[in-house]
C-alpha positions in Angstrom: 26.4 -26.6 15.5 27.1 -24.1 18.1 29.2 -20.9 16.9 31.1 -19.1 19.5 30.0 -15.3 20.8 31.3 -12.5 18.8 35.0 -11.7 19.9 35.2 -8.0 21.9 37.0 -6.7 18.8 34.2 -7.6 16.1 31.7 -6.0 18.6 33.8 -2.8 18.4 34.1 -3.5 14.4 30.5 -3.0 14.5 29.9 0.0 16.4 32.8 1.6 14.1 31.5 0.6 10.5 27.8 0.0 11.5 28.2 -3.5 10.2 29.8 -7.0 10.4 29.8 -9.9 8.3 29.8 -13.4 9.9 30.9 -15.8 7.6 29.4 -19.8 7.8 26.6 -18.3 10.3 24.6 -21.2 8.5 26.3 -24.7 8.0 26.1 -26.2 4.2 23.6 -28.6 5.6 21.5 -25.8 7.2 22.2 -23.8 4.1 20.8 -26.5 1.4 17.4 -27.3 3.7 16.7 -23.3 3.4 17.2 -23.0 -0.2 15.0 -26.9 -0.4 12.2 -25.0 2.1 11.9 -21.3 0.3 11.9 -22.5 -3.5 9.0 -24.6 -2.9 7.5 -22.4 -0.4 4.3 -21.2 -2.4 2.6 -19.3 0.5 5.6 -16.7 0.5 5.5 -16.8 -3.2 1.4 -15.9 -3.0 2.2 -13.7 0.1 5.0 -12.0 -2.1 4.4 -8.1 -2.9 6.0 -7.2 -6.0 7.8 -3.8 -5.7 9.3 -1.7 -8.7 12.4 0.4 -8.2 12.6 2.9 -10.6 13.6 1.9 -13.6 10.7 -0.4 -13.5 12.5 -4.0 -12.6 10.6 -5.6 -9.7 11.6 -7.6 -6.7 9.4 -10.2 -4.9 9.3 -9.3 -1.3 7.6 -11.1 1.2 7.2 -10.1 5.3 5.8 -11.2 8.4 5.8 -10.2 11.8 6.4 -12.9 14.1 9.1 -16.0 13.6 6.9 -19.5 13.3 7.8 -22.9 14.0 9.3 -23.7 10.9 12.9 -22.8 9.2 13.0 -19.3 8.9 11.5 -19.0 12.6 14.3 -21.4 14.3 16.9 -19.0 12.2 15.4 -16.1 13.6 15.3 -16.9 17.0 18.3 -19.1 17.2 20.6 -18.8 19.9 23.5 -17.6 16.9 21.6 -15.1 15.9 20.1 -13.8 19.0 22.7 -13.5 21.3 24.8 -11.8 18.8 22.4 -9.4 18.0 21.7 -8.7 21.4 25.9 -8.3 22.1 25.8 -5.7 19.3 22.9 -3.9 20.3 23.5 -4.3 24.4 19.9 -4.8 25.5 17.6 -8.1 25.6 16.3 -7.5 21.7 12.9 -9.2 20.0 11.7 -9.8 16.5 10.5 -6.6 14.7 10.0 -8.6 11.4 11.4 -10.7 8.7 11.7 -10.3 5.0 12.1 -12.5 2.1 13.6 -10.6 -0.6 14.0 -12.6 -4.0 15.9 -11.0 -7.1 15.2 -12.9 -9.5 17.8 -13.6 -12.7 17.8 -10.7 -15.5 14.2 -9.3 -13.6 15.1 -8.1 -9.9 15.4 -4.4 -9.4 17.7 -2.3 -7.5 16.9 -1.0 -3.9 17.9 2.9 -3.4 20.3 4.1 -0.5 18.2 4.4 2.6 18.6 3.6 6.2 16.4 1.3 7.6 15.5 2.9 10.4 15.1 5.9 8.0 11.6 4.2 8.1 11.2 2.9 11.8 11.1 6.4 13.2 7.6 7.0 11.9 6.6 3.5 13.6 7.0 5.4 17.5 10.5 3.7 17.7 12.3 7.0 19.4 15.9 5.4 19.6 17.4 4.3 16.8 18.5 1.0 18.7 17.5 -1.3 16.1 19.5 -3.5 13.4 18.8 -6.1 11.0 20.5 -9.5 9.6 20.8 -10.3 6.0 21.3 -14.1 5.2 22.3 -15.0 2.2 20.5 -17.9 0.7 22.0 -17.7 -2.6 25.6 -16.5 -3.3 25.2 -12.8 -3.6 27.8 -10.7 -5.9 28.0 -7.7 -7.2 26.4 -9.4 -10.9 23.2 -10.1 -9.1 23.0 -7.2 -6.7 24.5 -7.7 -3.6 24.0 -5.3 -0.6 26.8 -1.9 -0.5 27.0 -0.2 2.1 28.7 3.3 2.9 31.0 2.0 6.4 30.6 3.8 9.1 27.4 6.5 7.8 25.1 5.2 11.0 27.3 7.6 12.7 25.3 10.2 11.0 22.2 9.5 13.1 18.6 9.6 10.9 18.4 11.6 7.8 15.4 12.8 5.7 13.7 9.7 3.4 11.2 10.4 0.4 9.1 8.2 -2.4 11.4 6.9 -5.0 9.5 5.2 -7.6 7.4 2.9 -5.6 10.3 2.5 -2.6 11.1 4.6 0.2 14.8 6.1 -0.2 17.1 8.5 1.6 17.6 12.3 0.7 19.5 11.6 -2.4 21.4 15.3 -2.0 22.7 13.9 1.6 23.8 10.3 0.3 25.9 12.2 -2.0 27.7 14.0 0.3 28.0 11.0 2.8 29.7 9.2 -0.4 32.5 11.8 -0.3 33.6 10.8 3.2 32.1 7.4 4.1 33.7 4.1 1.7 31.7 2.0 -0.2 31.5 -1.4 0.1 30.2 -4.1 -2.1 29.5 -7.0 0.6 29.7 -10.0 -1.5 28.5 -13.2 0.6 28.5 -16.6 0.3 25.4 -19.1 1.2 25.0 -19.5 4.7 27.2 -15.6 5.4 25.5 -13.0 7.8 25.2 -9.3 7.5 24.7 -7.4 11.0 24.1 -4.0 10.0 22.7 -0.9 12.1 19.4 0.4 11.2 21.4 3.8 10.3 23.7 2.2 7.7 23.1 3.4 4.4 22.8 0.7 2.5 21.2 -0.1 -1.4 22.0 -2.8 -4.0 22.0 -3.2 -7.8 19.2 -4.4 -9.9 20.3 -8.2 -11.0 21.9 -8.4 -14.4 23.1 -11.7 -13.8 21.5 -15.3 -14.6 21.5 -16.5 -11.4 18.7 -15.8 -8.3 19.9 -13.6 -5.1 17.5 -14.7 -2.7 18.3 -13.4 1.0 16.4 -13.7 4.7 16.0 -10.3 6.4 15.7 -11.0 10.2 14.8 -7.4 11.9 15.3 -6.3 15.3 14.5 -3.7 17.8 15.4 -3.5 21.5 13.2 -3.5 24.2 14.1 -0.3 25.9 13.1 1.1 22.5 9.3 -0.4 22.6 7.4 1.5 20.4 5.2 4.3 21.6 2.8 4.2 18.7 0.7 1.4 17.6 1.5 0.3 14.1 1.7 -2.6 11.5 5.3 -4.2 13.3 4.8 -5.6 16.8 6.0 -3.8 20.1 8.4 -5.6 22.8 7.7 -9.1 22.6 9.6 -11.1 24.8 11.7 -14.0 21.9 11.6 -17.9 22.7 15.4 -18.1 22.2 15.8 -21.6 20.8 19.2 -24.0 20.9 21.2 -23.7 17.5 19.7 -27.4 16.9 16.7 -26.8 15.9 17.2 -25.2 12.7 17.8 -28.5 11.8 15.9 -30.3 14.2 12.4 -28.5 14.2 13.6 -26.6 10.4 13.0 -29.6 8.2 9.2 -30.2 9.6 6.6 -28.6 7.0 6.4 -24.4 7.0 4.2 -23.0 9.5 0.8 -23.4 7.7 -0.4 -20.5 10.3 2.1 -17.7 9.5 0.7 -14.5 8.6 1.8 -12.8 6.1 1.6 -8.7 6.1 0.2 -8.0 2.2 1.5 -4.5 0.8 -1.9 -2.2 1.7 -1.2 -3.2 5.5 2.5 -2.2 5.0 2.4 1.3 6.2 5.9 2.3 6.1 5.3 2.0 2.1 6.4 2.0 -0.2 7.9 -1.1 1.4 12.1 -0.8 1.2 14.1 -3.8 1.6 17.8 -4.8 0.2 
């Protein structure tokens, strides 16, 4: 499977909202080997931190720093993924990290507004040339608490985050206004869909109230004119080993790489962790 570039006009999409939804970015094939590999995955599930939003429901998050040999390692450094990123970001970009985020039915909490790189900037990342992608592994709605975003708010540049419950979450006074001139969203996805979004967007979702899982991939990048100047828990410039769309497939349905590490929530830093 080899998806075409994006098209000029969904690059300029981007830059105008701050994000852009691919749809079929993973084929059903791809799809059903990644929910097969993650749900019987029980290092992520040991690795997983379990993080409260404030009403007290709890997510399962799980994040590493470098993409392995196995599934989620081909996905992140697949030429689909890669190339696009680097088209929306226009620089050569590398892998910051990946999360696992798992709502699970009735359980899974919300994640407040906040802007990833809301977050980043104390990491020594000075520009904030940095965006993530949000694969949907499960079909995410707005009954389980799929992602909203407020289209076009990167265009506000940074703004002030604080401790919300045990998550880090934008100035709730500023999301406020921004909700009063920026639209919101709901980005509802199917298995397989991919969310490019800017690590400005404001962005939150809904604790899950449904009976069904919302399990999604966060791939994370930065650029590497952006290298960071600090030394912290994410990686600087790392040059990626781009790999052929193929081997998702190919290399994805060998065993999970038995030497990923995982970071475990004391080493996370940026805590309290924030995810979507």
């Amino acid at each position: 499977m080899t998806l075409p570039l994006l098209s000029e006009e969904e690059v300029v999409r981007f830059r105008r909202d701050g994000y852009l939804l691919v749809e079929g970015l993973l084929n059903e094939e791809e799809v059903e080997l990644l929910q097969k590999t993650c749900r019987a995955d029980n290092a992520l599930r040991q690795a997983a931190m379990d993080v409260k939003d404030a009403s007290g429901k709890r997510t399962n998050l799980t994040l590493w720093n470098h993409p392995g040999n196995d599934i989620y390692g081909m996905i992140a450094r697949s030429e689909r993924v890669v190339h696009r990123m680097q088209q929306l970001l226009d620089d050569e970009v590398y892998h910051y990290h990946t999360k696992l985020s798992a709502k699970e039915p009735k359980v899974g909490g919300a994640w407040e507004w906040h802007q990833d790189y809301g977050y980043w900037y104390n990491n020594g990342c000075l520009l904030p040339t940095m965006a993530s992608m949000f694969l949907a592994i499960d079909e995410a709605t707005r009954e389980n608490g799929c992602l909203q975003v407020l289209r076009g708010s990167h265009r506000m540049g940074r703004i002030n985050h604080n401790f919300v419950g045990e998550q880090t979450g934008a100035d709730l006074e500023r999301v406020e206004l921004a909700k009063k001139r920026f639209e919101l969203e709901y980005c509802e996805m199917a298995p397989g869909t991919g969310l490019f979004f800017h690590g400005n967007l404001l962005h939150r979702s809904d604790a899950n109230l449904s009976d069904k899982p919302r399990w999604g991939l966060i791939h994370c990048y930065n650029t590497k004119t952006n290298d960071p100047l600090i030394e912290h828990h994410h990686p600087g410039y790392t040059p990626l080993e781009v790999v052929p769309d193929s081997a998702i497939l190919e290399i994805g349905k060998m065993p999970a790489d038995a030497e990923q590490k995982f970071l475990i929530q004391n080493e996370d830093r940026t805590s309290r962790t924030v995810s979507d």
